[in-house]
C-alpha positions as CSV (number, residue, x, y, z in Angstrom):
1,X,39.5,54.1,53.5
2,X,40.2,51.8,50.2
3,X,38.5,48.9,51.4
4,X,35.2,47.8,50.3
5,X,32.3,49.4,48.6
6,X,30.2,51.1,51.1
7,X,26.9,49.9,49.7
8,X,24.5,52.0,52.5
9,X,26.7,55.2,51.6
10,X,26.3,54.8,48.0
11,X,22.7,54.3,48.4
12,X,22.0,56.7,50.3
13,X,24.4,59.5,48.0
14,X,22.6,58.1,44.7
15,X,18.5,57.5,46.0
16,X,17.5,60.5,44.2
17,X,19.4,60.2,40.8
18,X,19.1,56.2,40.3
19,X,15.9,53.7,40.9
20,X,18.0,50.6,42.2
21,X,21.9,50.4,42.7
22,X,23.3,46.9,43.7
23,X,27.2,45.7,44.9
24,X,27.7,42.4,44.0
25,X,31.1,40.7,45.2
26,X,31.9,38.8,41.9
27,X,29.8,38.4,38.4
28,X,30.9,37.5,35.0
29,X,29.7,40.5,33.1
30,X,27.7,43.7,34.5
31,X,26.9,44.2,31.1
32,X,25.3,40.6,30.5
33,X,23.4,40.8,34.1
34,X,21.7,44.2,33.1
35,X,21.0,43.6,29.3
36,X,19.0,40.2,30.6
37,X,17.5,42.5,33.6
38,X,16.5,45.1,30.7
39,X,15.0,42.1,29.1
40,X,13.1,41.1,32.3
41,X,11.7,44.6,32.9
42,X,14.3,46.1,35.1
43,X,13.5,49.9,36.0
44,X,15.0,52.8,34.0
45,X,18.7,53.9,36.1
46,X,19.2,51.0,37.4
47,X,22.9,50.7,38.5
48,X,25.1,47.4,39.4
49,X,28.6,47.2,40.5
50,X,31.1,44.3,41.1
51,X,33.8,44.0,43.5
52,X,35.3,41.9,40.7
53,X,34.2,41.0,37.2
54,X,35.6,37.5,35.5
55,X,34.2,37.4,32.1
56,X,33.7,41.2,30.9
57,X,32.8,41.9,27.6
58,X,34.2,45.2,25.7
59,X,34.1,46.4,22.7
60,X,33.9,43.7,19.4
61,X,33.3,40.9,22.0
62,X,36.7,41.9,23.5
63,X,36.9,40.0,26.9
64,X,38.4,40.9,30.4
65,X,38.8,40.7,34.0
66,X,39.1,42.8,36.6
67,X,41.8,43.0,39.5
68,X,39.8,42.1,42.6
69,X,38.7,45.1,44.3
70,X,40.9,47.5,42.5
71,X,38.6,50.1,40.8
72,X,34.8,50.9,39.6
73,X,33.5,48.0,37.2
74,X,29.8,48.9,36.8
75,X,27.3,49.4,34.4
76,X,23.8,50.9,34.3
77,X,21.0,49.6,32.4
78,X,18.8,53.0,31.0
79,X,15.6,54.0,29.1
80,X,16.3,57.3,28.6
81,X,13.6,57.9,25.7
82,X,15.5,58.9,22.9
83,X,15.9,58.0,19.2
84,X,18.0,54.4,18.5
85,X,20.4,56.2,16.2
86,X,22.0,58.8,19.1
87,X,21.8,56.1,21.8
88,X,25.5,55.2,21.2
89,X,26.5,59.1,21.6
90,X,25.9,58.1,25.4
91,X,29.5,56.9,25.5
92,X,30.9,60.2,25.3
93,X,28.6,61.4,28.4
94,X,30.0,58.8,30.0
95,X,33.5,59.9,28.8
96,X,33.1,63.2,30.1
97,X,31.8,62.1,33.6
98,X,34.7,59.6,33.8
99,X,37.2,62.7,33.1
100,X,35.4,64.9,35.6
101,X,35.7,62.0,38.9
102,X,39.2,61.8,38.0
103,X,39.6,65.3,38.1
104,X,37.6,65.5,41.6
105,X,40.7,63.7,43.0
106,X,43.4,65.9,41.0
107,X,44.0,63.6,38.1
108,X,44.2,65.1,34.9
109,X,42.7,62.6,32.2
110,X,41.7,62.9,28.6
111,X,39.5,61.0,25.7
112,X,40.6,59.0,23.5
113,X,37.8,58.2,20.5
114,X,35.9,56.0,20.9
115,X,35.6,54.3,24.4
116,X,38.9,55.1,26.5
117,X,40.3,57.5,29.6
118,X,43.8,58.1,29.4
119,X,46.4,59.8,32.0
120,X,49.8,60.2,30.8
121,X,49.0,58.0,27.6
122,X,48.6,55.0,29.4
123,X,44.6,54.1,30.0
124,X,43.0,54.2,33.3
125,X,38.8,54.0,32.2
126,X,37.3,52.0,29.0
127,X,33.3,52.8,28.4
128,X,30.8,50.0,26.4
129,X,27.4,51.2,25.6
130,X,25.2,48.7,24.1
131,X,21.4,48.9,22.7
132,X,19.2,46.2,23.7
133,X,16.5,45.2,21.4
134,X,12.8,45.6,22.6
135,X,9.7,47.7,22.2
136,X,11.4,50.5,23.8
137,X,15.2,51.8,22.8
138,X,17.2,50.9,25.8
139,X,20.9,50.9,26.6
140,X,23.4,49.2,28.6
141,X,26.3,51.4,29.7
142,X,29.2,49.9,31.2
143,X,32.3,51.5,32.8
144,X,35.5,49.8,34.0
145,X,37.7,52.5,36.1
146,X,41.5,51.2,37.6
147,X,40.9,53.5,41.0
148,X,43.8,51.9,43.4
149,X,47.4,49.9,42.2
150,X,47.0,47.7,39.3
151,X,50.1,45.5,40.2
152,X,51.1,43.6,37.1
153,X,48.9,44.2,34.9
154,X,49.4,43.8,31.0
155,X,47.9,45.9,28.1
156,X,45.1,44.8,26.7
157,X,44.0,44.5,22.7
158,X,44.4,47.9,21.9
159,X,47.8,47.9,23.3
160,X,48.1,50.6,25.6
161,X,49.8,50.6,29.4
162,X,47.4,50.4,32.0
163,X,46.8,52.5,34.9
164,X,45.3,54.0,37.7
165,X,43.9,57.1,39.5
166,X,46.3,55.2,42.4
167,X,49.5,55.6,40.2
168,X,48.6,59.2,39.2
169,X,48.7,60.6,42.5
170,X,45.0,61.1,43.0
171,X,44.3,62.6,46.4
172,X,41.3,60.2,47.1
173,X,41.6,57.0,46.5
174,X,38.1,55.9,48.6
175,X,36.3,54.0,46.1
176,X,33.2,54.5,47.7
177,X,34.1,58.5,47.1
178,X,35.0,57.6,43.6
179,X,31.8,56.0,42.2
180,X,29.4,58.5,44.3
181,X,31.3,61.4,42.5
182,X,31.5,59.4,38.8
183,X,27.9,58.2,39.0
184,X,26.6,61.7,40.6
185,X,28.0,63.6,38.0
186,X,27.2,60.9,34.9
187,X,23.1,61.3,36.4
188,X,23.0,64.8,35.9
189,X,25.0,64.8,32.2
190,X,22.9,62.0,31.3
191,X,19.9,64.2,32.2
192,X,20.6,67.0,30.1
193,X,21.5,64.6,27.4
194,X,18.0,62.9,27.6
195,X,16.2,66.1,27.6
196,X,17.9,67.2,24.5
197,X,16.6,64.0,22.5
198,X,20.4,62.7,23.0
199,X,21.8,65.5,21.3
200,X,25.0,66.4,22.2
201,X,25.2,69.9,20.9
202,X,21.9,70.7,22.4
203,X,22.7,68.9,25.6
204,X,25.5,71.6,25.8
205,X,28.3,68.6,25.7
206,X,30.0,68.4,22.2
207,X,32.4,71.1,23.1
208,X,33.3,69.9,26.6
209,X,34.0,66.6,24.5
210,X,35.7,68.4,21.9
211,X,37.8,70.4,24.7
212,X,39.0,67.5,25.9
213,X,39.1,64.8,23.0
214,X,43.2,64.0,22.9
215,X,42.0,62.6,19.2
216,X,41.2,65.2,18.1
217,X,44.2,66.8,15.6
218,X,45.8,63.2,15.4
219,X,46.7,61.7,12.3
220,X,44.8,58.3,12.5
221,X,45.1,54.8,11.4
222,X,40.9,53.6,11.7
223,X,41.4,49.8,11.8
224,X,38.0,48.3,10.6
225,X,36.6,44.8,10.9
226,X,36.9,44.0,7.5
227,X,40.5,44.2,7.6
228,X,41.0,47.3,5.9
229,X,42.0,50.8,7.4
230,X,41.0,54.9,7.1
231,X,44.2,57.3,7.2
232,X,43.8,60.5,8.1
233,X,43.1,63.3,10.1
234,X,41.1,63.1,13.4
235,X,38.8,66.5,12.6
236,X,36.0,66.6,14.4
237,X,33.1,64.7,16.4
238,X,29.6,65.0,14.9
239,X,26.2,65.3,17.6
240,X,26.0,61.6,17.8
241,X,29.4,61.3,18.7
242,X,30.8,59.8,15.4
243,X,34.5,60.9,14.5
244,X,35.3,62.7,11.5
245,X,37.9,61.9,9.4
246,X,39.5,64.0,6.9
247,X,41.6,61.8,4.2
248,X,43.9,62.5,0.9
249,X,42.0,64.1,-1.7
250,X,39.9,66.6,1.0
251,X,37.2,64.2,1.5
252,X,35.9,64.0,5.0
253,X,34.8,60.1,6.4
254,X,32.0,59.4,9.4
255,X,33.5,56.7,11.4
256,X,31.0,55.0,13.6
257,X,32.1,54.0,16.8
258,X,31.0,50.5,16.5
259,X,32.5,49.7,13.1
260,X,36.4,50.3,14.8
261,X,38.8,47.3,15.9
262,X,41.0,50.4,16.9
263,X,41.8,54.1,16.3
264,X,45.9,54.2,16.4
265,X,48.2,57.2,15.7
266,X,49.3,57.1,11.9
């Protein structure tokens, strides 16, 4: 079926990986709920999806809604215990379970740096991680995944098509299937990320990112906020999930994920 979320089903699949997991039918941001929940005490893994989302919030303040009951638009509010700088290297975990559901249900997606799932160039997931301030590092992680038909549905600020697991002939298109097998497999990535300090090369992920990074090898146009742009080549990701650009001149530039407006081909 591709009706509603199943809410007992997904509770029931997720007890043992997540503390709370909540459905509402309509919010303005996942995001906002959980970093004011955070704020208010809310347990570690503690998940919250929306059948439909009218004010979300991406990356740079970037705003957006969601096609009623169309795909996954959830976010999970974490204390995972590990050092402030790495906490933003939790977007490529999330990357990587993204790219794994969609492959549970034959679709063939890659990464694009810093925060997007692509199939056939057009983009079908976008990922938002964001620290909240307090005694304790914490993070918000939020994922938006297109699951059935989009309809009409124009690019957004980056520019890119959008689509679906739907249009890319995914042989499951149950959403209740979908977000038990993305936030099953995101628990268990996330865990060996926590226990390696948020290391990605310890956690064993880096080269699974790497493997499957369609940045990687570009030549890039780094737009930044203060107007100006990096050009270069897309050479590597670093353990905190930072890209590496190699420029004119053989210098080699970190480019933090939240210092982009947007990571074109040059």
């Amino acid at each position: 079926m591709d009706g509603e979320i199943d809410v007992a089903r997904l509770t029931s699949a997720l007890q043992d990986r997540y503390a709370r997991v909540d459905v509402v039918e309509r919010t303005g941001s996942t995001n906002a709920d959980l970093r004011k929940a955070l704020e208010d005490g809310a347990a570690d893994r503690t998940v919250l999806l929306a059948e439909e989302q009218t004010a979300g919030v991406g990356r740079r303040a970037r705003s957006w809604s969601s096609p009623k009951g169309a795909g996954l638009y959830l976010s999970v509010a974490l204390r995972p215990g590990v050092p402030f700088a790495v906490l933003g290297s939790l977007s490529v975990v999330a990357g990587l379970a993204v790219r794994a559901a969609a492959a549970s249900v034959g679709v063939d997606a890659v990464l694009k740096w810093p925060n997007d799932v692509l199939v056939d160039g057009a983009k079908c997931a976008g990922i938002l991680a964001e620290a909240v301030a307090g005694d304790e590092p914490s993070i918000v992680l939020g994922i938006g995944l297109n699951v059935l038909p989009l309809g009409d549905v124009q690019p957004g600020p980056g520019g890119l098509p959008a689509t679906s697991l739907a249009e890319q002939g995914a042989t499951n298109t149950d959403r209740t299937d979908v977000a038990v097998a993305l936030l099953t497999g995101f628990a268990d990535l996330e865990r060996r990320w926590r226990l390696a300090g948020g290391d990605l090369t310890e956690a064993g992920l880096l080269g699974d990112y790497r493997a499957h990074c369609a940045t990687l090898g570009q030549d890039v146009e780094v737009q930044l906020p203060d107007g100006t742009s990096l050009t270069g080549r897309a050479a590597d990701i670093d353990a905190a999930g930072q890209l590496q650009v190699d420029v004119a001149g053989g210098q080699r530039h970190t480019v933090f994920a939240g210092d982009v407006v947007h990571v074109r081909p040059a």
